[in-house]
C-alpha positions in Angstrom: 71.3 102.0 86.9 73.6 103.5 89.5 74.9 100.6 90.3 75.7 98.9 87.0 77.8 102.0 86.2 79.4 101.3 89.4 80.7 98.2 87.8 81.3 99.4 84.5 83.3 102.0 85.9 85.1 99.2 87.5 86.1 97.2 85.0 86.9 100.0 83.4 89.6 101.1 85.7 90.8 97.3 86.0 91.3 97.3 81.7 92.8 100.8 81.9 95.7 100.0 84.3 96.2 96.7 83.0 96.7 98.1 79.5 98.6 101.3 80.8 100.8 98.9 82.8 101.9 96.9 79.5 102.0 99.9 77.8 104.5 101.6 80.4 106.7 98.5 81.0 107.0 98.4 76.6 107.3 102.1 76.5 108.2 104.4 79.7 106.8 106.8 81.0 105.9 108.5 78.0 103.9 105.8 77.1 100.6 107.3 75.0 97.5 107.8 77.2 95.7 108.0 73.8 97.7 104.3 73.0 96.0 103.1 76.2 92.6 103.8 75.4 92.3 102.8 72.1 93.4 99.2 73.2 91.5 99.5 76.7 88.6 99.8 73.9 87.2 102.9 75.6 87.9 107.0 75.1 90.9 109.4 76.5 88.1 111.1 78.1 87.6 107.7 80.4 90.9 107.7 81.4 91.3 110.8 81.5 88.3 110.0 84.4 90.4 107.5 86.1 93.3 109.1 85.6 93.4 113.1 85.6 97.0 113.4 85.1 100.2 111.1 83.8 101.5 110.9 86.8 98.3 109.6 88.5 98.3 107.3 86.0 102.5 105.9 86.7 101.3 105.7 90.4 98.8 103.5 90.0 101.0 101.1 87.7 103.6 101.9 90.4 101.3 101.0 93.1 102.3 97.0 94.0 106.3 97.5 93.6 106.1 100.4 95.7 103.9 97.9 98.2 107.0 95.4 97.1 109.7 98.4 98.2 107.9 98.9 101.5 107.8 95.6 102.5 111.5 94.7 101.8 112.5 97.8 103.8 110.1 96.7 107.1 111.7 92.7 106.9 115.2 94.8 106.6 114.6 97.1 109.4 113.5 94.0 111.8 116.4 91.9 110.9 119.5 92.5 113.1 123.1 92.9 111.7 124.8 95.8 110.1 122.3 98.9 109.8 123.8 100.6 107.1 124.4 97.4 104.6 120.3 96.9 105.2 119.8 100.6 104.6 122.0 100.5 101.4 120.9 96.9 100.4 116.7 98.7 100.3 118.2 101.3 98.3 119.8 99.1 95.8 116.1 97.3 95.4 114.8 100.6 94.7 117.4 101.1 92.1 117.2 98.3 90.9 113.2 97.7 90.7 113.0 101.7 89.2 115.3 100.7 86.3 113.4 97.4 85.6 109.8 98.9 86.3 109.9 101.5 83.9 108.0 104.6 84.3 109.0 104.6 88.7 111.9 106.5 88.4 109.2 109.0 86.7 107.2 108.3 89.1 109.0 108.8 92.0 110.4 112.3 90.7 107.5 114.3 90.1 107.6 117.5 92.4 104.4 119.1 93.0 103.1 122.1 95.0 104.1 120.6 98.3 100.3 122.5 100.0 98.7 120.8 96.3 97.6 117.3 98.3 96.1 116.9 94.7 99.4 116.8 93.1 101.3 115.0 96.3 103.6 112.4 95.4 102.4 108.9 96.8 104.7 107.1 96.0 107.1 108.8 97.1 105.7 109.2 100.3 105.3 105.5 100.7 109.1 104.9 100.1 109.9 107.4 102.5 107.8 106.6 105.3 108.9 102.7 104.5 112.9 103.4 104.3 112.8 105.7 107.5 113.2 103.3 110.2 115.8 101.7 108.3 117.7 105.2 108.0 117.1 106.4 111.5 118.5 103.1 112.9 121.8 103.6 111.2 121.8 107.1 111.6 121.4 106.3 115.5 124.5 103.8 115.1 126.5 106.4 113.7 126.8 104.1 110.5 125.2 106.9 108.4 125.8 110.5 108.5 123.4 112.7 110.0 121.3 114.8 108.0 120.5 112.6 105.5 116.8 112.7 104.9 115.0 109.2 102.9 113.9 111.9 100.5 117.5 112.5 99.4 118.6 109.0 99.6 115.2 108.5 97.0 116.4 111.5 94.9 119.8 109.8 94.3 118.1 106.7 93.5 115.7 108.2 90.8 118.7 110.7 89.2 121.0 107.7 88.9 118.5 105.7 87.3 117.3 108.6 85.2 121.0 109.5 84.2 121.7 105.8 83.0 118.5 105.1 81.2 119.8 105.0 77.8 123.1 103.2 78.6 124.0 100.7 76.9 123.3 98.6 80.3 121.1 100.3 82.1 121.2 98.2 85.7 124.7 97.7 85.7 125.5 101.7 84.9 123.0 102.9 87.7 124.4 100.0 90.0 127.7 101.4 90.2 126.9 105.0 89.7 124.4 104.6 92.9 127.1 103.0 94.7 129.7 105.1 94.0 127.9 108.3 95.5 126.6 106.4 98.6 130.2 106.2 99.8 129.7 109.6 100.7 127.5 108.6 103.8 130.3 107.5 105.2 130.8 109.7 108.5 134.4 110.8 108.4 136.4 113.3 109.1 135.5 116.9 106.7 137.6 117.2 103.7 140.4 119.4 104.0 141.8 121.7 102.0 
C-alpha cells in the first residue's frame, strides 16, 4: 500500500503543477490555489501537501525557466567578447522571461527570514549563483562598477517588471525602464554638485 501511495502522490504532484502552471501563466501570481485543485480533481488540502505555501508553489512553476536563466548565463560567461554586454544581455533574458512567465517576477521577490531555510528563496538563489560569474568577470574588467551584488541587479530586474505589469505593453515598458537604470553601472567619475 505504501507504495501505491508513493505513486498516487506522484501523479498527483505531476497534475498539480501542470494545472498551477496554466493557471499562473492565464492568471499571475495570484492565481487561486483553490482554482487549482478543483481542476487538478483533488482537495486544497493536497496541495496544500505539495505545496505549503504560494510561493513554494510559483517556484515549482518557476523551476525550468529558472534552469533556462542559468543556462543562458553559463554559455554567456564562457563566450569571450565584451563582459558587460553578456552581463546586461542575461539580465535582459531575465526581464524579459519574468514579464512573459508570469508569476517569476513574484517569484523571484519574495523576502523571507534569511536564517528560515524553509522560507529561502530558490529561485533566487539559482539566478544569483548562475549570473555571478558573469558579473565578477566584468566587475574584474572594470566594465561594471564595483559593489554591485547579482542580488541587486535581480532586484532591478523584478521591480521593473513589477512596476510595468499593467502597461499597456508590458515588455517594451520594462525593456526600456530596465535599460535606462543599468546605465548607472557605468564606472565614471562621482556626480558633482
Amino acid at each position: 500500500m505504501p507504495e501505491r501511495q508513493r505513486a498516487d502522490a506522484r501523479r498527483n504532484y505531476a497534475r498539480i503543477l501542470a494545472v498551477a502552471e496554466e493557471e499562473v501563466a492565464a492568471h499571475g501570481a495570484g492565481a487561486s490555489l483553490e482554482q487549482i485543485a478543483r481542476v487538478a480533481g483533488v482537495g486544497s488540502a493536497t496541495v496544500r501537501r505539495h505545496f505549503p505555501t504560494r510561493h513554494a508553489l510559483l517556484e515549482a512553476v518557476s523551476r525550468q525557466r529558472i534552469e533556462a536563466l542559468s543556462a543562458r548565463a553559463h554559455d554567456l560567461t564562457a563566450a569571450e567578447g565584451d563582459s558587460r554586454g553578456a552581463l546586461l544581455e542575461w539580465l535582459t533574458d531575465v526581464v524579459a522571461y519574468c514579464v512573459t512567465a508570469r508569476g517569476l517576477a513574484v517569484a523571484l521577490a519574495y523576502v523571507g527570514p534569511a536564517s528560515d531555510s524553509i522560507h529561502e528563496n530558490a529561485c533566487s538563489a539559482a539566478l544569483e549563483r548562475a549570473g555571478e560569474p558573469l558579473l565578477s568577470r566584468a566587475q574584474h574588467e572594470g566594465a561594471v562598477t564595483p559593489g554591485v551584488t547579482v542580488a541587486d541587479l535581480i532586484a532591478l530586474a523584478v521591480g521593473t517588471v513589477l512596476a510595468t505589469e499593467h502597461h499597456h505593453d508590458p515588455a517594451a515598458a520594462a525593456n526600456r525602464l530596465f535599460h535606462l537604470a543599468v546605465e548607472g553601472l557605468t564606472p565614471g567619475p562621482p556626480p558633482t554638485g
